[in-house]
Each structure stands twice: as structure tokens, then as C-alpha cells.
C-alpha positions, 0 to 999 in steps of 0.5 A, spaced: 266 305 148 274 307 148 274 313 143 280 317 144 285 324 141 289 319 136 283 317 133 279 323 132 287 327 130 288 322 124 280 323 122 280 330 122 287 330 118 284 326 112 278 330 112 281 336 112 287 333 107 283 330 103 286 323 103 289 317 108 297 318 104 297 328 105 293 326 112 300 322 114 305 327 111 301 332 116 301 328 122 308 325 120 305 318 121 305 312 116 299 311 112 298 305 115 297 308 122 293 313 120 289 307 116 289 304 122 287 309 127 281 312 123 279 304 122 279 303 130 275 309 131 269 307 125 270 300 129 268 303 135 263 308 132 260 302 128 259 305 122 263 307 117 266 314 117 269 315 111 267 314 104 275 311 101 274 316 094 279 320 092 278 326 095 277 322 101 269 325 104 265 324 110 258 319 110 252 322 114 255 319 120 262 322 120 258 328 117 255 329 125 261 327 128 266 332 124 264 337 129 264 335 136 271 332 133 274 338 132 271 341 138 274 335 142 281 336 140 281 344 141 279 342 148 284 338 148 290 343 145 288 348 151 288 344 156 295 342 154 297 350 153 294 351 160 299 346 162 305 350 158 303 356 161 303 354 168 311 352 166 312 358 163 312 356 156 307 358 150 308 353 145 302 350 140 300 350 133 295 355 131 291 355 124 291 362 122 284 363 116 285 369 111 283 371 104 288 371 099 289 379 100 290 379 107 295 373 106 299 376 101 298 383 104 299 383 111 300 376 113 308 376 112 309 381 116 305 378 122 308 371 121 315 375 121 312 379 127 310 373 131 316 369 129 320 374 134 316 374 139 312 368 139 317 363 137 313 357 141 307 359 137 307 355 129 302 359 126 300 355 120 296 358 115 289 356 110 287 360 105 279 362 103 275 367 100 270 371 105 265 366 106 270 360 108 274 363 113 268 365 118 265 358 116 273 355 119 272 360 124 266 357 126 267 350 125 274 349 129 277 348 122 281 354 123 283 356 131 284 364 128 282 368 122 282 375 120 275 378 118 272 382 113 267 387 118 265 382 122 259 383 127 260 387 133 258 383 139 251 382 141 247 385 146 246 381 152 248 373 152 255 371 153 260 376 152 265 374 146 270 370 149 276 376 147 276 382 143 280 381 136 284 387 134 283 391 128 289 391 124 287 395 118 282 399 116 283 398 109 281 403 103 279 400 095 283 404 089 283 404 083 289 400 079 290 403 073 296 402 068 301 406 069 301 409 062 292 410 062 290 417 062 288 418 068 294 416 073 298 421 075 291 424 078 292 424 086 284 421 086 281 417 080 273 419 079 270 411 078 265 415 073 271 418 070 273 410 068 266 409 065 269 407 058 274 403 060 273 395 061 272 393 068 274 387 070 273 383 077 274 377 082 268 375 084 269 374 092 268 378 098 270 385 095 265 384 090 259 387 094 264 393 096 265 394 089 258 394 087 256 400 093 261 403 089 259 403 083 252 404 086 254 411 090 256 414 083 251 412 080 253 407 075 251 400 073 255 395 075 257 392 068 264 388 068 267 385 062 271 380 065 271 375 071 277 372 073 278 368 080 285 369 081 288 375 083 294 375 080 290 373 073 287 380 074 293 384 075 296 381 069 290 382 065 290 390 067 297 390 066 296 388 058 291 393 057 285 389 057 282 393 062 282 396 070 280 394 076 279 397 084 282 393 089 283 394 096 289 397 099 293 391 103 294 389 095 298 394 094 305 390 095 303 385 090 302 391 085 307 390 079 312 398 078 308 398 071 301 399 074 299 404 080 294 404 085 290 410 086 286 413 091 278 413 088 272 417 089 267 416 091 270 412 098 269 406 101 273 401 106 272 395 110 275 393 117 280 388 118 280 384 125 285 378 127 281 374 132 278 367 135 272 364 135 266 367 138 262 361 140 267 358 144 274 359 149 280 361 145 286 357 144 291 360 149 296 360 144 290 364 140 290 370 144 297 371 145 298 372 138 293 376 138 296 381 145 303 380 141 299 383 134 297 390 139 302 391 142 306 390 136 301 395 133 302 400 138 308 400 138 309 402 131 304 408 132 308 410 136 314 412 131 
């Protein structure tokens, strides 16, 4: 059996494009080529690993093979970054997995950060809500994430291959329009918004926002569910209701609307890191000791 890293490179880009023709635009490849080399995989394999739909999805088989692929080609990746480093140089691509607002909040700035300081480094970025982050994570879909909480390491067993780094603690706030009665207050009771509609974005706050509500002693009712951030705001913005949101929104908060702290008070930690399971990319790591001293230079003016 002859199964090599180009094989296993134009599987795993169809899966994750979901189809042969986005897979070849991700490789810079021909769709034919790509046809071709996952052909010769499922030739070598046997069996069929692909079910030719539109999206393009995994049979059992290609289902138990996904992840050793993904764990081959990461091993790969590092070998081929260990081979830069002895060069002196740090190139490589890095898959970055973040939630919608830590991509809009705080990811420009790092992607501007690390532009600078990590040139060789292309950090190409997915984004999910909570639970699909640390699942890529996980997997080998993402190389890197950023995390909501995640668990301290466990005692005893193998150590975590590096720390992360905390790159906020980021505190919930009430958005409120900016002609609501309470928004020239410098701290909104959420009991005090217990006549106003709430509206909420079923995602990784939303436990958060429950505890909230639990600590002050009201029932978690909201009017409105919308997914897409943007769509909340604006709906707060016509008058329809108010929301809490974390404060790494805040730079996507339109003049009209303000952004309050609340009581009671609640925060959540947000850490760049890698995978725990397994040794990091080198290039992960880097980005990562770039983001603390980038850090701990700014605390310090």
C-alpha cells in the first residue's frame, strides 16, 4: 500500500471545502488533479471514501480515516517547520478557530500584530460557535483556537504540550439604544430591564447570560432569537428590544447604541492556544510567544 501526503492533502480539502471544484481553488490545483489523487487514495484504500454529492461528505470509511489524516498531515507540517527552524526561518500556514465575536473583536488586531512580527507565518482563519471550535481544535481541523474557559490542565498524565495565553478577560454589558432611559447610567441593573424585550443569540453566551439572570433573580424569558450578530444589533437599534453582549463587541457597536457595564457581573477567559492532545505546530507556538510579548508590551505604557 503506497498512501502518501498528496493523497491525503486533496481528501482532507474536500471535506473541509465541501467539494472537488472549492477543494482545488484551496490547493491551487486543478479539479482534475484533485479528482484524480483522492481517486488513488480510495484505489489504494479499496473502498470508496467520498460520497460524490453536493456537499461532498465522508462514507463510514473515509469517516474513520479523517482523523488519522488530519493527524498525518499535521505531523507532517511540523516536520517541515522543525526543517525551517534549523534554517532560521518561521514560515507555515496556521488554522486559527474562533467565535464570531473574538473574530470581529480581537482577531484583526492579532492577524495586524502578527503580520509584523511573523511575516513567514499565514494564519488563515475559521469561524464557529463554541462548541465547534474546540471540537477543530480537537480534531486537526484547526492547528490554533481561541477558547471560552477552557479547562485547567489535568492533574497527573502528560502535561499540556504548551500554555496558551489569556488575551482578555472579557466582561458581559448591557447594549442598550442610546435614547433608552437608562443609558447615561455608568452601571445598568439587569432588573431594571426587566420590562424591556430581551433578545438573544443562541450561542456560547448564552449560558452566561442565563447565570446572569439567575444571579438577579429573574426568569430567563427572551422575546427574540436571532443567530446572526449583526441582526441582533440592528434589531436593538430599531427599538425592538435590548440585549447583553460581551465587551470584545464593542468595536462593532454602531454610535447610536451604547454598551454598559451590568449588574449583577459576570466574565468569561479568553486564551489563544493549541491542541492539548497533541504536539503543537511550531508555528502555533510562535504566534502564541509573539501574542505575550505583544501583550506585555502594551501593559507596559
Amino acid at each position: 500500500m503506497a498512501v502518501n501526503l498528496p493523497q491525503l492533502r486533496a481528501f482532507l480539502a474536500v471535506v473541509d471545502a465541501g467539494g472537488f471544484s472549492a477543494a482545488a481553488a484551496e490547493l491551487g490545483m486543478s479539479q482534475s488533479a484533485v479528482s484524480h489523487a483522492v481517486a488513488s487514495l480510495e484505489r489504494e484504500l479499496a473502498a470508496p471514501l467520498l460520497v460524490r454529492a453536493t456537499p461532498a461528505r465522508t462514507t463510514a470509511l473515509g469517516e474513520r480515516v479523517l482523523p488519522h489524516a488530519r493527524i498525518a498531515l499535521s505531523a507532517a507540517r511540523s516536520v517541515e517547520q522543525i526543517a525551517a527552524d534549523a534554517a532560521g526561518a518561521m514560515t507555515g500556514t496556521v488554522r486559527l478557530a474562533a467565535t464570531p465575536t473574538v473574530c470581529q473583536g480581537l482577531v484583526p488586531g492579532l492577524l495586524r500584530h502578527w503580520g509584523a512580527d511573523q511575516p513567514g507565518i499565514t494564519v488563515r482563519v475559521f469561524e464557529g460557535d463554541s462548541a465547534e471550535v474546540s471540537a477543530w481544535l480537537e480534531n486537526g481541523t484547526a492547528d490554533a483556537a481561541v477558547l471560552i474557559d477552557p479547562p485547567p490542565a489535568p492533574s497527573g498524565g502528560c502535561p499540556r504540550p504548551g500554555p496558551g495565553i489569556e488575551l482578555a478577560v472579557d466582561g458581559y454589558r448591557a447594549l442598550l439604544p442610546r435614547d433608552h432611559p437608562l443609558a447615561g447610567e455608568p452601571v445598568v441593573d439587569l432588573r431594571d430591564l426587566e420590562d424591556d424585550p430581551f433578545l438573544i443569540s443562541p450561542n456560547g453566551c448564552e449560558a452566561r447570560i442565563r447565570t446572569i439572570h439567575r444571579l438577579a433573580g429573574l426568569r430567563f424569558t427572551p422575546t427574540h432569537r436571532v443567530r446572526d450578530l449583526a441582526t441582533l444589533i440592528s434589531m436593538v437599534q430599531a427599538g425592538i428590544g435590548v440585549t447583553v453582549l460581551s465587551e470584545v463587541s464593542r468595536s462593532l457597536i454602531p454610535p447610536d447604541l451604547v454598551l454598559l457595564p451590568l449588574e449583577p457581573g459576570t466574565s468569561r477567559r479568553l486564551v489563544l492556544t493549541g491542541p492539548a492532545a497533541r504536539p503543537w505546530h511550531p508555528a502555533v507556538r510562535a504566534l502564541v510567544e509573539s501574542a505575550a510579548g505583544h501583550q506585555a508590551r502594551t501593559e507596559e505604557f
